[in-house]
N, C-alpha and C positions, 0 to 999 in steps of 0.2 A: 373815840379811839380809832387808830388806823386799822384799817380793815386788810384780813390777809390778803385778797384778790387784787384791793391796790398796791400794795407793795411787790407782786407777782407781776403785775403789768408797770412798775415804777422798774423794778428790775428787768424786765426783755429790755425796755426802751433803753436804757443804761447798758445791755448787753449789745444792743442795734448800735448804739453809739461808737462802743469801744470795738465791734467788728468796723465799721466803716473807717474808724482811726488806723486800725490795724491796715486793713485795706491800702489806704493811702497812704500810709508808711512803708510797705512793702513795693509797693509802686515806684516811692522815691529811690528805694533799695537798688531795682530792678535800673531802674532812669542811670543811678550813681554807677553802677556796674556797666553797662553800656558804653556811657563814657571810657570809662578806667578800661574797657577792652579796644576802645577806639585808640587810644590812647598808646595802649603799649604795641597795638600794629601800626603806627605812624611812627615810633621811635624804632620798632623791629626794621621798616624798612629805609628809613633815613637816617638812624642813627648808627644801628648795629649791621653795620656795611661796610664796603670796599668802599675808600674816595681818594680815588687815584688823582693829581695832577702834577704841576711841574714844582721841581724843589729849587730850581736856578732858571735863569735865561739864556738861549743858546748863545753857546760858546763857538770861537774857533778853536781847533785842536793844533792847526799847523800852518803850513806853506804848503803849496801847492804838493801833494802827493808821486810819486812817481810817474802815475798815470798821467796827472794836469789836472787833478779834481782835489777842491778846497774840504776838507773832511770839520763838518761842524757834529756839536753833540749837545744833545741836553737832555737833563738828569730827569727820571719820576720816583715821586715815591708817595706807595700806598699809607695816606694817613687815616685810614680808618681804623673798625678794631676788630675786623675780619680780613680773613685774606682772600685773593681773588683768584677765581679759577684759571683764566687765561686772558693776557693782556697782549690784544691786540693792536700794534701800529699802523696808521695807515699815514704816508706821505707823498705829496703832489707838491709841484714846480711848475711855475707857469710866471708870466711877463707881464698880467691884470692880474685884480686884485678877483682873488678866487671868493666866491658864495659859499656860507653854510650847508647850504643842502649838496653840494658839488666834492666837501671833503672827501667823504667815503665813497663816492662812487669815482670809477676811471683811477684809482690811484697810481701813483708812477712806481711806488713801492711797498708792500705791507710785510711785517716780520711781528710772528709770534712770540713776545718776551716770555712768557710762562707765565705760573702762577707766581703770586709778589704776596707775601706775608705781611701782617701788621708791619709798617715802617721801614719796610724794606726799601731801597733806593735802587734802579738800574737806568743807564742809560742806551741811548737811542741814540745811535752815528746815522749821517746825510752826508751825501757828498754833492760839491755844486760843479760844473765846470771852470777850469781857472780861466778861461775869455771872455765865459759870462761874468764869470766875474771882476775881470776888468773891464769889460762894456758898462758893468754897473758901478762900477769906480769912478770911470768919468764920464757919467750922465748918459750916456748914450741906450741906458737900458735899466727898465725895472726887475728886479725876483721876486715874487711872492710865493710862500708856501705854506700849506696847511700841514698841517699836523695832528690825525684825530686818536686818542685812545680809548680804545672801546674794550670792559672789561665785565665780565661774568662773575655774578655772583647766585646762588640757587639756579632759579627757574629765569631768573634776570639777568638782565643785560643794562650797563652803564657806559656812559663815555665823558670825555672832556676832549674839546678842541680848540685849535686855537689856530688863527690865520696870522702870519706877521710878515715883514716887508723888512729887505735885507737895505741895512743903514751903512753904506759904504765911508760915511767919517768915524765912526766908531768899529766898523768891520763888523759888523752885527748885527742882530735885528729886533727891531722896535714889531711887538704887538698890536694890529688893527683891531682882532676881534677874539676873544678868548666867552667859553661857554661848557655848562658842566649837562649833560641828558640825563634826566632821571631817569630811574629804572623802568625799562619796561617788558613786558614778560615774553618769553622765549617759545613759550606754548603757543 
């Protein structure tokens, strides 16, 4: 017959087993939850956000203005499922074709749109001079302008730019370089 003391030592080993199963189960647990926290802070900060860019391609509004300046506009609107705190424009003019890093700094212009709600739409007026703009009518000259929105959300800060080159057969402008900044933090 089986002997009490070996079924005493049959059951630790049996109870070593089922702690070390436990062990590694818990471990998987921990691993699984890790993930699923990685997880929901990559969608908190890329999903559940402000993602402001353009809803049209710049327009002209008119004929030359009172002044002699051509008044162009184009539309944004925040498609994300937050809204932003403040949406900053910034716009430059210039005769070469402008660099990224060159948008936001020197701007010729910047205006505070406000805050833009989920899907909200506001537009952004520019105006060009109307001799530049017939120098660039008939060859005799380039426009290039950037265009950066740079918009607050928490502790973050986002933008989208975009550089484009005025197409005098069409009277509008064709985009060189368009680009969205991920968030980054404010602190």
């Amino acid at each position: 017959m089986v002997d009490l003391t070996q079924i005493e030592q049959v059951a630790a080993i049996i109870e070593a087993l089922a702690t070390i199963a436990l062990v590694v189960l818990l471990y998987g647990t921990i691993r699984q939850m890790q993930h699923t926290v990685n997880l929901h802070r990559i969608q908190a900060e890329y999903h559940l956000r402000p993602w402001i860019g353009p809803q049209s391609g710049i327009k002209i509004l008119n004929n030359p203005t009172a002044d002699g300046r051509y008044q162009f506009d184009i539309s944004i609107r925040n498609y994300g499922e937050l809204p932003s705190m403040d949406s900053i424009v910034s716009y430059k003019q210039r005769n070469a074709m402008i660099k990224r890093d060159e948008t936001k700094s020197e701007a010729d212009h910047t205006f505070n749109l406000g805050p833009m709600l989920p899907n909200m739409e506001k537009h952004y007026w520019f105006f060009i001079d109307s001799d530049l703009v017939q120098k660039a009518k008939s060859g005799k000259e380039s426009i290039f302008i950037s265009l950066y929105f740079e918009y607050k959300f928490a502790e973050s800060t986002s933008g989208y730019g975009m550089i484009s080159q005025f197409e005098p057969n069409s009277n509008g402008f064709v985009h060189k370089d368009m680009w969205v900044d991920t968030p980054q933090s404010s602190k």
